[in-house]
C-alpha positions in Angstrom: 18.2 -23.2 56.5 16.1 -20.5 58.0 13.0 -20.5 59.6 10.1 -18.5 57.5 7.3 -17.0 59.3 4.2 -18.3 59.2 2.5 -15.1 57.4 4.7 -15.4 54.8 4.5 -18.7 53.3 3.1 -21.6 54.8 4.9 -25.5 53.9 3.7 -27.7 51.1 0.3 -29.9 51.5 2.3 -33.3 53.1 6.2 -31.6 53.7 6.9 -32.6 56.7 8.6 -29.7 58.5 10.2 -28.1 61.7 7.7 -26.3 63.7 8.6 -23.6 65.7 6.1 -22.2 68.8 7.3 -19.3 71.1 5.4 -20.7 74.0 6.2 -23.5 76.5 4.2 -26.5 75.1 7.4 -28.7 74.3 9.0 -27.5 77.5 12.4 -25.5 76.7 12.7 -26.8 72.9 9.9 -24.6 71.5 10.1 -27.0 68.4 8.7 -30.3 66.5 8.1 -32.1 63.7 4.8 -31.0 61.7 3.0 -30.1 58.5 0.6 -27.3 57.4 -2.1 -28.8 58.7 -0.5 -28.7 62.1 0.2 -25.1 61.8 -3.2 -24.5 60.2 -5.5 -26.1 62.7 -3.4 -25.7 66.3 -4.2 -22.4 68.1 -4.1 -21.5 71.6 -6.1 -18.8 73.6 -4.0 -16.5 74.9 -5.2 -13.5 77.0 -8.7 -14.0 75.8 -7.4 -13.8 71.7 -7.1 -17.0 70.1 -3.0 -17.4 68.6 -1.3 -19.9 66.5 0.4 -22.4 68.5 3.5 -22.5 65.9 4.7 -18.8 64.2 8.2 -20.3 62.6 8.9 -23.5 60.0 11.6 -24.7 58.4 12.5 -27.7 56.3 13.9 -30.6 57.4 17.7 -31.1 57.0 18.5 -33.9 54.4 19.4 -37.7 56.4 22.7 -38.3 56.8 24.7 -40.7 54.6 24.6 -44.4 56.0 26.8 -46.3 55.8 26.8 -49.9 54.5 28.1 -51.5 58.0 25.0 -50.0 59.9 22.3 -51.4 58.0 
């Protein structure tokens, strides 16, 4: 998987995705779990210009496989 800017296609209405911001919100992980709406409607002011919080998404990564002895 790799992260696609947010100018150049944005996620699915409801697909939950990876969010990517290159500020310091989530401390050192820069990332978290969003949707379009999230990139959409978060922005930040930064030196007086108002900025998407989030630049980057991905999809999530498909679950593991369970096994039977864990559920």
């Amino acid at each position: 998987m790799e992260w696609v800017n947010i100018s150049d296609k944005l996620p699915e209405n409801d697909e939950r995705v990876v969010l990517y911001t290159p500020y310091d919100f989530f401390g050192k992980d820069h990332s978290c779990i969003g949707d379009k709406q999230s990139i959409t409607t978060c922005n930040a002011m930064l030196k007086g210009k108002t900025v998407p919080v989030f630049t980057h998404w991905m999809p999530l990564p498909e679950g593991p496989e369970v096994k039977e002895h864990y559920l």
